[in-house]
C-alpha positions as CSV (number, residue, x, y, z in Angstrom):
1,X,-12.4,57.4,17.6
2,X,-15.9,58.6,17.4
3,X,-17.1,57.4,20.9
4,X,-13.8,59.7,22.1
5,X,-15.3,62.9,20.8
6,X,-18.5,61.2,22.2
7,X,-17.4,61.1,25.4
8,X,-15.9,64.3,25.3
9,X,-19.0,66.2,24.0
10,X,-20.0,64.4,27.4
11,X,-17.9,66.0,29.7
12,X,-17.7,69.1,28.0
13,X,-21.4,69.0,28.6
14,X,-21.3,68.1,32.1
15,X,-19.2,71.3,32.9
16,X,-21.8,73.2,31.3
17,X,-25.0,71.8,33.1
18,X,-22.8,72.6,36.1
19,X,-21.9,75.8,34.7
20,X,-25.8,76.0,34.8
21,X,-26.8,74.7,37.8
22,X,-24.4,77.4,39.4
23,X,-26.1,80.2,37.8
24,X,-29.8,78.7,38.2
25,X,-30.9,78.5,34.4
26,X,-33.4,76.3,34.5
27,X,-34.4,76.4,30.9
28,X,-31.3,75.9,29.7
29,X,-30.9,73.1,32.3
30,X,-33.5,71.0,30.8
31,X,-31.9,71.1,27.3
32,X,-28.9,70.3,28.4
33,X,-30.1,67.4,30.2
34,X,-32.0,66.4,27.4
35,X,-29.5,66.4,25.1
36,X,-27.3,64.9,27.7
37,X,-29.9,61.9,27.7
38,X,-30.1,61.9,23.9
39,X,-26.4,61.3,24.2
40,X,-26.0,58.6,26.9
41,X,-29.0,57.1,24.9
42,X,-26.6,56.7,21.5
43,X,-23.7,55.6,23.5
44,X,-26.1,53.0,24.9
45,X,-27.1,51.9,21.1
46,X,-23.4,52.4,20.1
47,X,-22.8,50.0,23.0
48,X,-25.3,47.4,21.9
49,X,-23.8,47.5,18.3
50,X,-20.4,47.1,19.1
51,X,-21.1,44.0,21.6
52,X,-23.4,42.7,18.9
53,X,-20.6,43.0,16.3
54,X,-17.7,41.5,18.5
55,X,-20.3,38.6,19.5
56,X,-20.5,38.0,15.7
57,X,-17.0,38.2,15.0
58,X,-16.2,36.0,17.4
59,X,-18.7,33.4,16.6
60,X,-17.6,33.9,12.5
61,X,-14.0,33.1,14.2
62,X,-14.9,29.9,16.1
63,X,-16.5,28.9,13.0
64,X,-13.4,29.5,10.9
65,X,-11.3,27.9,13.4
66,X,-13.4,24.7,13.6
67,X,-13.4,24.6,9.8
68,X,-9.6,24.9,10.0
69,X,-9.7,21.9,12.4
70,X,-12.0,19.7,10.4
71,X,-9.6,20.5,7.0
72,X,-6.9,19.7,8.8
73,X,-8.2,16.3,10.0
74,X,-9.7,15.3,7.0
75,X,-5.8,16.1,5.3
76,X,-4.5,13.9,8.4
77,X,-6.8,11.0,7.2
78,X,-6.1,11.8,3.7
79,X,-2.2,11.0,4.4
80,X,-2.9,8.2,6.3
81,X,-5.1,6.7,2.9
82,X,-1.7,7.9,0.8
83,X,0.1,6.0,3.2
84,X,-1.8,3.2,2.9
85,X,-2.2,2.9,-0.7
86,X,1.4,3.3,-0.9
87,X,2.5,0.4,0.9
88,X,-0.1,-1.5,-0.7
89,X,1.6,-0.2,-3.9
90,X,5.0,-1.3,-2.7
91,X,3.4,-4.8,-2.2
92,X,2.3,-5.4,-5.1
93,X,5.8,-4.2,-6.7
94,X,7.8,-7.0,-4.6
95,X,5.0,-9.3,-5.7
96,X,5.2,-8.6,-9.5
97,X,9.3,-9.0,-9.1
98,X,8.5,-12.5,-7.2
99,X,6.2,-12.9,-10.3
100,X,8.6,-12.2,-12.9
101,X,11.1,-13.9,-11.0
102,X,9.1,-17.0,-11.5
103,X,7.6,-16.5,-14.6
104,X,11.5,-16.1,-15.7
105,X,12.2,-19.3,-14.0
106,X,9.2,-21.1,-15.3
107,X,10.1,-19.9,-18.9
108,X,13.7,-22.2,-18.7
109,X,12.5,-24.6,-17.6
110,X,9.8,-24.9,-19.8
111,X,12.7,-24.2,-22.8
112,X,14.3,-27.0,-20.8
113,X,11.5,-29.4,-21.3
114,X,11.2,-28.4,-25.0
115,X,14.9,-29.3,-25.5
116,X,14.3,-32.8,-23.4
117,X,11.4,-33.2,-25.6
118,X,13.3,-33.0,-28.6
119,X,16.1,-34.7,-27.1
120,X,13.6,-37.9,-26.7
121,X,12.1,-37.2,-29.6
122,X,15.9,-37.4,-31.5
123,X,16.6,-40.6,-28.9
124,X,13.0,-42.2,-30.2
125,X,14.2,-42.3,-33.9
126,X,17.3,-43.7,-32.7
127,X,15.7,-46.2,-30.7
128,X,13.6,-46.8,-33.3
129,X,16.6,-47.2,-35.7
130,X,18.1,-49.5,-33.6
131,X,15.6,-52.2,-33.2
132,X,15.3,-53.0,-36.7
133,X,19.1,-53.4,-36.9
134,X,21.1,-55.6,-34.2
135,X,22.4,-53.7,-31.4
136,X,24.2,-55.4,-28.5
137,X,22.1,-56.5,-25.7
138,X,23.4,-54.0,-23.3
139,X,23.0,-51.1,-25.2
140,X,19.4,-52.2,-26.2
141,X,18.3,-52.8,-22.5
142,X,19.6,-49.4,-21.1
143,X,17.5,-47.6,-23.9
144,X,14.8,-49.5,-23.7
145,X,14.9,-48.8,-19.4
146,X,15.5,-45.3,-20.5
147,X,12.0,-45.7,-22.5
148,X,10.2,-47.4,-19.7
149,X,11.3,-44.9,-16.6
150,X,12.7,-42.1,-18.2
151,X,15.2,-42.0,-16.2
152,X,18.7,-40.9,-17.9
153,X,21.6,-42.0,-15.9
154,X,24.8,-40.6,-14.8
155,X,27.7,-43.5,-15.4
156,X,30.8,-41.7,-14.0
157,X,29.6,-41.5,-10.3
158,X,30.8,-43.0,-7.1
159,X,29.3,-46.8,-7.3
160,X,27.5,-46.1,-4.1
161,X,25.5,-43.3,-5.6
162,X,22.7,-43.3,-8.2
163,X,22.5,-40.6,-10.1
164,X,20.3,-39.2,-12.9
165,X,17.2,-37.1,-13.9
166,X,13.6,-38.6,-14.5
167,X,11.8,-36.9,-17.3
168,X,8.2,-36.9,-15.8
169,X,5.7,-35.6,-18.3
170,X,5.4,-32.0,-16.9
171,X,8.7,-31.8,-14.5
172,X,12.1,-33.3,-15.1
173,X,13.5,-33.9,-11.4
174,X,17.1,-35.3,-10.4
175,X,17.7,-38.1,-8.7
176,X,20.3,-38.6,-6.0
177,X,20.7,-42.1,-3.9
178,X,23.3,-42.8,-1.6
179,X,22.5,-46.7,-1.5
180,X,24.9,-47.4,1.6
181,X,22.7,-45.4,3.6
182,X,19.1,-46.9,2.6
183,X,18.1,-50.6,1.6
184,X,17.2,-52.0,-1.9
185,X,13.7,-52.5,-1.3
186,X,13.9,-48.8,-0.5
187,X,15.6,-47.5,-3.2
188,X,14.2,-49.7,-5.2
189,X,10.4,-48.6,-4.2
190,X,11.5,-44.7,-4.5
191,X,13.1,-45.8,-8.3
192,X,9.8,-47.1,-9.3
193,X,7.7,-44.2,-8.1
194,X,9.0,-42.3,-10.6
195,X,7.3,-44.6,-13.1
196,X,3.9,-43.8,-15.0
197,X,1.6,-46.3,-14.3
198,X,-0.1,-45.2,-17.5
């Protein structure tokens, strides 16, 4: 607003050095062209300024804007690490439920093996028991088999089909044989696998 009355005070003096020049005051002439020259000279400076100041604002603008930029990459990569560590998160979740899964799993079996344990232990004492009294033969044998292999049969099956669980020392695994599809010497090889050479 101030470079309006600037400019105005310009014209304005204009009219009068041509005021002047018409009327051939010389005198006056000269101070009006010296203060016309003063003026030009501060619109000049004024000139300067301003450009100076818009240059700065619009460097102090590209700056701001490239700091905008960079924030706004640096939250980009920031999501992408949140992402990341998410789905590593998630991961690990599903593992620990496998985990637990099998840790549950383990835990039965291993209450399994305690009750087998016992089970043996309780079938020990009878066997025990048993040899110091007389016990018929057939009895005798199948415990004493049972002793040997650890294998605990299943009577009430199909006579094709042996069937039974061995009670290994850290895993009890079942037995299943279909003996019309395999020979003796097979089944009989696979049977005695089973037993500790210990």
């Amino acid at each position: 607003m101030a470079q309006g009355h600037k400019f105005q005070d310009l014209e304005e003096m204009g009219e009068a050095l041509l005021e002047y020049i018409n009327s051939s005051q010389t005198e006056k002439l000269r101070l009006m062209k010296a203060e016309h020259q003063t003026l030009f000279d501060q619109h000049i400076e004024t000139k300067k300024i301003v450009t100076k100041i818009l240059k700065e604002e619009a460097q102090i603008a590209e700056s701001f804007g490239q700091q905008l930029l960079d924030i706004e990459e640096e939250k980009q990569q920031r999501n992408r690490e949140l992402q990341s560590v998410e789905e590593q998160l998630r991961q690990c979740m599903a593992k620990s439920q496998i985990t637990d899964s099998e840790l549950q799993f383990l835990k039965g079996e291993l209450e399994s093996l305690k009750n087998t344990e016992q089970h043996l232990e309780t079938l020990q004492g009878e066997v025990d028991e048993d040899t110091t009294e007389v016990i018929p033969s057939a009895v005798y044998v199948a415990k004493l088999y049972y002793l040997i292999t650890k294998i605990k049969w299943e009577y009430d099956t199909s006579p094709n089909i042996l069937k039974g669980v061995h009670y290994g020392a850290d895993l009890a695994t079942p037995i299943n044989i279909d003996t019309s599809t395999r020979s003796r010497s097979n089944v009989s090889d696979q049977l005695w696998g089973f037993v500790s050479t210990e």
